[in-house]
C-alpha positions in Angstrom: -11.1 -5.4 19.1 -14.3 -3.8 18.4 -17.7 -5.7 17.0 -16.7 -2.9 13.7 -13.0 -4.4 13.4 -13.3 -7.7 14.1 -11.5 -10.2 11.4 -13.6 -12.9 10.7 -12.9 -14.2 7.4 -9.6 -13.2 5.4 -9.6 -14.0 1.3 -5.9 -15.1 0.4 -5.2 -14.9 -3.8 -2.9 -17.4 -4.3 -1.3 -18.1 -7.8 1.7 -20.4 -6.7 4.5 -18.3 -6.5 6.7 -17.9 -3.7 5.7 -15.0 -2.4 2.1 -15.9 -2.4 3.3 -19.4 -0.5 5.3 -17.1 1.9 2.1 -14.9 2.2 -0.2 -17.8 2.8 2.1 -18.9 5.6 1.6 -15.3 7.0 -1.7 -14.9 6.7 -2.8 -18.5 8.2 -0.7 -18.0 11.6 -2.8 -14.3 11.6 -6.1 -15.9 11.2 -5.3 -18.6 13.7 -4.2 -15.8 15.9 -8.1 -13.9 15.4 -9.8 -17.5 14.9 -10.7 -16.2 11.6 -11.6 -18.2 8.4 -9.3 -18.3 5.4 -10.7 -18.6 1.6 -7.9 -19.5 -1.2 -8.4 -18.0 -4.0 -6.7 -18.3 -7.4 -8.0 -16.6 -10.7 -7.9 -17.9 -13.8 -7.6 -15.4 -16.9 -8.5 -16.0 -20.4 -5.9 -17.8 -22.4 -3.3 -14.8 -24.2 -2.7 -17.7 -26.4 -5.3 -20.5 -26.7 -3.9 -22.1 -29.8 -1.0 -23.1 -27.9 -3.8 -25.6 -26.2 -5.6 -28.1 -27.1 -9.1 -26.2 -25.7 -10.1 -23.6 -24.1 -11.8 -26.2 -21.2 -8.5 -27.9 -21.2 -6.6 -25.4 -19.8 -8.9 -24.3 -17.6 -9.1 -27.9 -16.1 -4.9 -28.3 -15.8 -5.2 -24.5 -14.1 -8.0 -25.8 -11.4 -5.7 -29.0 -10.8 -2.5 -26.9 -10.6 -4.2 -24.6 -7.7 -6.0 -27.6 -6.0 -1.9 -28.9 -5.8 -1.2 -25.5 -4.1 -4.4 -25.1 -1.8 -3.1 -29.0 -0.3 0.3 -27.2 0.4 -1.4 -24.2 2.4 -3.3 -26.5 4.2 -1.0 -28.7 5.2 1.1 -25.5 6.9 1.8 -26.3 10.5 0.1 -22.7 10.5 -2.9 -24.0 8.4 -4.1 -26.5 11.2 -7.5 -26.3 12.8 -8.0 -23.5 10.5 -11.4 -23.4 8.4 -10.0 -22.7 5.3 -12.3 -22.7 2.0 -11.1 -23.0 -1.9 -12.2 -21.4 -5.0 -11.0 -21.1 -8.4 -12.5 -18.2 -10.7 -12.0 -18.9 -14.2 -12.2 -16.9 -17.6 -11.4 -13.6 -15.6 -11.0 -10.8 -17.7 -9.3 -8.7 -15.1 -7.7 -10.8 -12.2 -8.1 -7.4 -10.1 -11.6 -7.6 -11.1 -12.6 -10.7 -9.6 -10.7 -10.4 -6.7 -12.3 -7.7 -5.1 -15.4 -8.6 -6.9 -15.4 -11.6 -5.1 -14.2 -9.9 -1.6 -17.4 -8.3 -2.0 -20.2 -10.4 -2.7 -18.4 -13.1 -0.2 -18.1 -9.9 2.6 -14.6 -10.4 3.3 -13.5 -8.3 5.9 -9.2 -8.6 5.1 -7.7 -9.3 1.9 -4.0 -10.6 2.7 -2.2 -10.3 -0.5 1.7 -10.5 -1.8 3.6 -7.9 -2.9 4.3 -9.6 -6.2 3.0 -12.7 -8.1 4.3 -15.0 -10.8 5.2 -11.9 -12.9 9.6 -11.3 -13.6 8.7 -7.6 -14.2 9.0 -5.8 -10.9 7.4 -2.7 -10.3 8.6 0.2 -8.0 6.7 -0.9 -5.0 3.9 -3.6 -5.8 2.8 -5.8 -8.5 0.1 -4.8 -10.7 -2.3 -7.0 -9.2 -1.7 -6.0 -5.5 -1.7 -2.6 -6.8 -5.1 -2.8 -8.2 -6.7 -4.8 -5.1 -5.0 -2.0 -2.9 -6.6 0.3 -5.0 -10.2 -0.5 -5.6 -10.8 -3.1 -2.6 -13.7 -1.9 0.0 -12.4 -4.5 2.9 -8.6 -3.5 4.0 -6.0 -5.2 2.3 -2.7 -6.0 4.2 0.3 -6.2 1.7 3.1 -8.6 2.5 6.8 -8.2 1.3 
């Protein structure tokens, strides 16, 4: 592998579906496989319906600690071991797309492993919205996992 394709650190959105548990599992065994590091990352949009909570802060909080809950399950992958692996929760995202790749880029990712489809019911023809949009708009490649 040349200096030019060389993985060294491989962002993983996570938002605690299966598929994204399935695609964590893939995407740890590759990055022990290329000694690369792994970053978690969930992304937290603003509430659709914030009356529905009792604040704004609140939900945000019970978000963070759900996605702490599934970062602890990806790291305690038998794929996940001696793997650096780094968290981070974006929250108030206006576009989930958005700080994905926004965050591939200021953090230099060099692979964005991503699931076909998310927590979403409605299927699309091929990919979900969101791994549509990263696959569209990312600068780093994106591998796509069914």
């Amino acid at each position: 592998m040349s200096k030019e394709t060389k993985v060294n650190k491989i962002l993983l959105p996570i938002d605690g579906s299966e598929a994204s548990f399935k695609t964590a599992k893939y995407a740890t065994a590759l990055a022990g496989q290329v000694n690369a590091s792994v970053v978690l990352l969930h992304v937290v949009s603003i509430p659709q319906f914030p009356r529905y909570f009792k604040s704004v802060k609140e939900y945000y909080e019970e978000a963070r600690n759900e996605a702490e809950s599934w970062f602890d399950v990806i790291k305690n992958l038998r794929e996940s071991k001696n793997l650096r692996i780094k968290t981070k929760v974006i929250t108030g995202a206006i576009s989930v797309v958005e700080s994905i790749v926004g965050y591939s880029e200021r953090e230099n990712v060099d692979l964005i492993i991503i699931g076909t489809r998310g927590r979403s019911k409605f299927t699309k023809l091929l990919l979900g919205s969101v791994a549509n949009g990263v696959v569209t708009h990312a600068k780093c490649p994106v591998l796509v996992v069914k």
